[in-house]
C-alpha positions, 0 to 999 in steps of 0.5 A: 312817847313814841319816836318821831319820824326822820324829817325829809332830807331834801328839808332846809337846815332853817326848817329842820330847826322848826320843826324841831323845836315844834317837836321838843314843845310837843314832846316836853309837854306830851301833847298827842297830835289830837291835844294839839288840835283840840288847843289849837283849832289846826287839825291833827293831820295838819298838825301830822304834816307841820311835824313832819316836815310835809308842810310849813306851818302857819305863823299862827299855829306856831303860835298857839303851839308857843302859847299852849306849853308857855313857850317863848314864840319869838324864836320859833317865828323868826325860824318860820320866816325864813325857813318861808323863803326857803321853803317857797323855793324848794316847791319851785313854779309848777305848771299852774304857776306858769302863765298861759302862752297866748297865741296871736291872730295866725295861732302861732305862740308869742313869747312871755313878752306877747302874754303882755303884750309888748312887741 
């Protein structure tokens, strides 16, 4: 089987651990990333990204991994909850998450207080 790919840096120690054990699974049962789409319903680029530590997994394709070489997914799920909140952070609020700044009557911009209107 080929080496996988090093995991981005920037990757929570929680998340590398995940990731990780979804890789041992993967490898222990020599499942090509189109076997896992195939047993999992989560497509081989999905699964491309979860491995590599692009993109956090689903719980349920944790699950259907855990489920499909007979492992324990416990482990890996508790991994996955709180490498969640580790992994909403590292994304941090982009411009489609800010509210939009509303202007009043003279078209002069209110504050995040104005967007709700409190005064």
């Amino acid at each position: 089987m080929p080496r996988s790919k090093a995991l981005p840096a920037e990757l929570d120690p929680h998340a590398q651990q995940l990731v990780t054990g979804l890789r041992r699974l993967k490898d222990r049962d020599e499942l090509t990333l189109r076997h896992l789409a195939a047993k999992t319903g989560y497509s081989a680029k999905s699964w491309e990204r979860y491995l590599g530590g692009t993109s956090l997994p689903p719980r349920e394709a944790v699950e259907a991994l855990a489920r499909i070489t007979g492992a324990d997914p416990a482990p890996l799920l508790a991994l996955r909850e709180i490498a969640a909140d580790s992994w909403d952070g590292r994304r941090g609020r982009s411009a489609a998450d800010t509210p939009p700044v509303e202007k009043d009557p003279a078209g002069r911009a209110g504050g995040p207080a104005d967007a709700v209107g409190v005064r």
